[in-house]
N, C-alpha and C positions, 0 to 999 in steps of 0.2 A: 320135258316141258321147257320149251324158250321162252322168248318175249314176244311179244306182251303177257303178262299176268293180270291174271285177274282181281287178285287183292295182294294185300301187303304180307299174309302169310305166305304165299304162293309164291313171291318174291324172295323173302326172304330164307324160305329151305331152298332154293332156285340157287342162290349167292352163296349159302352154306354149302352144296353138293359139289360147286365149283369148286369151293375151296379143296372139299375133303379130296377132289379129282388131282388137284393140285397135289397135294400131300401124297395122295398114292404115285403119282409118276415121280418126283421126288424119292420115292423110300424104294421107289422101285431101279434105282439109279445106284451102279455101284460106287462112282464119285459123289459123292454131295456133303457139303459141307452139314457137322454134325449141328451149328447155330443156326442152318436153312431149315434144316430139319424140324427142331426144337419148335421154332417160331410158326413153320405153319403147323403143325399140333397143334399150339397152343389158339392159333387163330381157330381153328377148328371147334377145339375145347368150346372157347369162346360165345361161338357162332350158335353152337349148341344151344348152351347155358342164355344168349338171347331169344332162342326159340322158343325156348320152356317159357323164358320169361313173359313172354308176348303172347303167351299160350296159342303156339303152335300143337294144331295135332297130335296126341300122345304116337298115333302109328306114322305120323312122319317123324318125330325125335324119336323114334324107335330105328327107322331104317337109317338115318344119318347117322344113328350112334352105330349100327352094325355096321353100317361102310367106312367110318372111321376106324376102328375096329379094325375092320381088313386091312387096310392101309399100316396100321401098327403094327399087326402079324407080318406086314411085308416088311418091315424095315428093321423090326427083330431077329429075322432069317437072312435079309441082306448085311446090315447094319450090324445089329446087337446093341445098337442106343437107346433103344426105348427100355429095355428089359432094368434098368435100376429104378426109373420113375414109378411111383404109387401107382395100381392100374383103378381107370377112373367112370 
């Protein structure tokens, strides 16, 4: 899904799937700083928790949280910095 959207949910998992795209090439990186890391998680997190809010799609906050998800699985196997954080 690009641009143009059609409404503002559609936009908004749109910006969120970046992000989480983001995060995975990041954790997929054997250099990266462990506060790059951190922070796009947390934007992530974030993005999430606005989508719920704004009552997005229960099966589109279903698949962002599973592609987030993956993304954490990668950078616990590359990394090992997610693995002390609460899993959420």
């Amino acid at each position: 899904m690009g641009y143009p959207h059609r409404n503002v949910e559609e936009a908004l998992v749109w910006l969120t799937d970046c992000h989480i795209a983001t995060y995975a090439y990041l954790a997929g990186m054997k250099k990266t700083a462990k506060c790059e890391l951190r922070r796009q998680r947390d934007i992530c997190r974030n993005a999430e928790a606005t989508c719920r809010q704004f009552g997005v799609s229960a099966d589109a906050t279903a698949r962002l949280r599973e592609r987030r998800m993956q993304a954490k699985r990668i950078e616990l196997e590359i990394h090992g910095t997610a693995a002390t954080e609460k899993e959420d």
